[in-house]
Structures are given as C-alpha cells and as structure tokens.
NUKOLZA-932372 format. One record per residue: residue number from 0; y, z, x of N, C-alpha, C in turn. Coordinates in steps of 0.02 Angstrom, whole numbers. Layout:
BEGIN
NUM, Y, Z, X, Y, Z, X, Y, Z, X
...
# end
This chain:
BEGIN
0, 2255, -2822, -334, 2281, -2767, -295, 2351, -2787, -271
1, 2406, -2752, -290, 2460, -2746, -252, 2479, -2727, -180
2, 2519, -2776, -168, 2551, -2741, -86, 2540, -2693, -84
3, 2579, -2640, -126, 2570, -2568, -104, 2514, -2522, -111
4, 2450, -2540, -158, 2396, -2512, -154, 2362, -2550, -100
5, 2383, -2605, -82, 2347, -2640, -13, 2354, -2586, 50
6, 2415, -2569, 54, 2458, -2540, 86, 2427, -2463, 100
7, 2420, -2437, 41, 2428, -2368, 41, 2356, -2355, 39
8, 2296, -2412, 59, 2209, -2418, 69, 2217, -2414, 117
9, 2257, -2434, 151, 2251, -2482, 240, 2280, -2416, 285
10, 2322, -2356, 240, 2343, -2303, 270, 2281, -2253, 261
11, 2249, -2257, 198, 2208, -2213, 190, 2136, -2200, 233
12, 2136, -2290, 247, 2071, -2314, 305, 2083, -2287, 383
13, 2145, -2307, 385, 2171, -2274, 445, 2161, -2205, 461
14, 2170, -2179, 440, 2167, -2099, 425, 2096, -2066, 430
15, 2076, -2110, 392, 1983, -2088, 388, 1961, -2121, 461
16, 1985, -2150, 459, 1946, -2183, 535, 1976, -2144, 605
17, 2039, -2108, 592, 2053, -2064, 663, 2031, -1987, 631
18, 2013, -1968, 586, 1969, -1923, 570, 1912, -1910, 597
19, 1885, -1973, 601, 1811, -2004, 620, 1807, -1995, 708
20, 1848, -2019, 726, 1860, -2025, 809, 1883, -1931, 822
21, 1925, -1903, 782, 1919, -1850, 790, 1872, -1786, 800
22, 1831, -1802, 729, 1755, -1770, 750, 1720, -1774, 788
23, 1717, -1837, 806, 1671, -1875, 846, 1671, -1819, 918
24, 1748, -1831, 938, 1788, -1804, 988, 1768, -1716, 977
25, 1769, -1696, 928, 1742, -1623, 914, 1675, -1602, 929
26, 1647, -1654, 898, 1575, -1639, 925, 1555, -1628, 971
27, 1559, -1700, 1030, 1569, -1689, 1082, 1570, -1644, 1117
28, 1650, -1600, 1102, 1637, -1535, 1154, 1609, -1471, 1112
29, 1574, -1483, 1058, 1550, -1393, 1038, 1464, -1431, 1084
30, 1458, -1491, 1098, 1384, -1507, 1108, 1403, -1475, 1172
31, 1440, -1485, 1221, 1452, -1496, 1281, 1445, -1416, 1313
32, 1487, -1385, 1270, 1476, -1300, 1241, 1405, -1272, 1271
33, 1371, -1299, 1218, 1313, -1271, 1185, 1275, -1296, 1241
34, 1278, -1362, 1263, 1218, -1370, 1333, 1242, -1326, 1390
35, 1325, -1301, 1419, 1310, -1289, 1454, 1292, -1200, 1491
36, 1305, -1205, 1398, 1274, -1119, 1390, 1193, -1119, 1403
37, 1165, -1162, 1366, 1071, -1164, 1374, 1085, -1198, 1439
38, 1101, -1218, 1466, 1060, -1226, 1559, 1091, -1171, 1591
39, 1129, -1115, 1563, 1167, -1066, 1630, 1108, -1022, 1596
40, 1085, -1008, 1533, 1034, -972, 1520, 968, -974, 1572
41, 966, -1040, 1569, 891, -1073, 1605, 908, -1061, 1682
42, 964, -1061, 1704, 967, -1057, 1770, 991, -945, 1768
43, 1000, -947, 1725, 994, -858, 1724, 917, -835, 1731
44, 885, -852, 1685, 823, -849, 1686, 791, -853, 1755
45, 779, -904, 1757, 745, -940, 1829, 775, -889, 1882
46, 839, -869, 1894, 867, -824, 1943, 855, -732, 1947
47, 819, -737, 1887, 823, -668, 1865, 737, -670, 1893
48, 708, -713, 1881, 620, -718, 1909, 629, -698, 1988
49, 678, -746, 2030, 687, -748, 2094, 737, -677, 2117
50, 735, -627, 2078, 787, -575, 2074, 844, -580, 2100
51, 873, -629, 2068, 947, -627, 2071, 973, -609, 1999
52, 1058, -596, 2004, 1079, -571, 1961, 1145, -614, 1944
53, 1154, -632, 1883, 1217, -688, 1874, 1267, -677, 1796
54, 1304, -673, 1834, 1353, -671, 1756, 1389, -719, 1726
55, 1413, -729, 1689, 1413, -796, 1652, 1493, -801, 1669
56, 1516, -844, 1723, 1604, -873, 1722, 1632, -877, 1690
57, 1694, -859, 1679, 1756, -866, 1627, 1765, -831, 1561
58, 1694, -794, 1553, 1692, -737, 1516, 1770, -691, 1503
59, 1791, -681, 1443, 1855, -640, 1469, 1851, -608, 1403
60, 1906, -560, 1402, 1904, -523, 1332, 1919, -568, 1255
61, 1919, -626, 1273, 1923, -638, 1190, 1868, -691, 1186
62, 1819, -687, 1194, 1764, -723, 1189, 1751, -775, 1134
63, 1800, -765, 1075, 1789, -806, 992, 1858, -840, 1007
64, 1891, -847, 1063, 1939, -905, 1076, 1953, -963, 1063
65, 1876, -984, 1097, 1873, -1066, 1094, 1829, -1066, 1013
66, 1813, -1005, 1004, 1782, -1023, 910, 1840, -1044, 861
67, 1877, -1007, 873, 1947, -1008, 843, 1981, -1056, 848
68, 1973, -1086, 915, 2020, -1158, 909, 1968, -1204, 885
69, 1921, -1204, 891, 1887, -1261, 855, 1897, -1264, 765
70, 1920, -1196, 753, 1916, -1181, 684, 1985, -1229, 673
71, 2047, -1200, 702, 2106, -1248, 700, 2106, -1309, 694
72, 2054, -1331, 754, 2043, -1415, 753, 2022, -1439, 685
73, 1960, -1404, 652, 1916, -1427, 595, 1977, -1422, 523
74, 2013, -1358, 544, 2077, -1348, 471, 2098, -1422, 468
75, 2153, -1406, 529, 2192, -1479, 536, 2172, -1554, 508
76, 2110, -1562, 528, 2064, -1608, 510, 2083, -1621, 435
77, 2020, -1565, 410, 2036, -1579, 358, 2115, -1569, 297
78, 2163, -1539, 332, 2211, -1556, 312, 2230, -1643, 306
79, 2241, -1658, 370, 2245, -1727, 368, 2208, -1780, 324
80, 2136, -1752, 305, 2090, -1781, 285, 2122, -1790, 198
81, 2154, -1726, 185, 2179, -1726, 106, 2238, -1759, 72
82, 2265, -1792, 130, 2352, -1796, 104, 2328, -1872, 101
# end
C-alpha cells in the first residue's frame, strides 16, 4: 500500500467514524423525541382519568419541522458518507 492509498483509507476511516458519532448523535434525539412524546401521552392519559385536560407544548403550525430537519441531517449524512 502506498502513502497515498494509506492516506486516502485513513480519510475514508475518518469519515466513517464521524458518520458513526453522527448517527449515534441522531439517534439519540429522534429516541429522546419519541420518549418524551409516550410519557406526555401517559401523563395525558392518567390526567384525562383524574379529569384534567392537557395539550401538548410547543405544538405550532408546522408540526413535520423537526421531521424535516432530521431528514436534512440523514441527506447530509449520507452525502458525506459518499464522497
């Protein structure tokens, strides 16, 4: 192996490996998402037994916002992932 295929592995490893930390980092918050939608459910629930009434915070008119940027995040990704 040559310097420069040494070289141009050691860029490619690189790359895959902040890919890696990237997802990782993605995951993260669609999990973070997703739990803290199922406990506002569970605490909707539970409040709705005790007749109370609760609406879900930060709700606003573009609701597929944060879908959308996650979509950006995942493009990008794999942009990076191709070059």
């Amino acid at each position: 192996m040559t310097n420069y295929e040494g070289s141009d592995l050691l860029k490619k490893v690189e790359r895959y490996e902040a890919a890696v930390t990237e997802l990782k980092a993605a995951h993260e918050d669609v999990k973070s998402v997703l739990i803290q939608d199922i406990l506002f459910d569970r605490w909707q629930q539970l409040g709705t037994q005790l007749g109370f009434k609760a609406e879900k915070p930060g709700k606003s008119e573009e609701p597929n916002r944060d879908l959308a940027q996650l979509n950006q995040q995942i493009s990008a990704m794999s942009e990076s992932w191709s070059r």
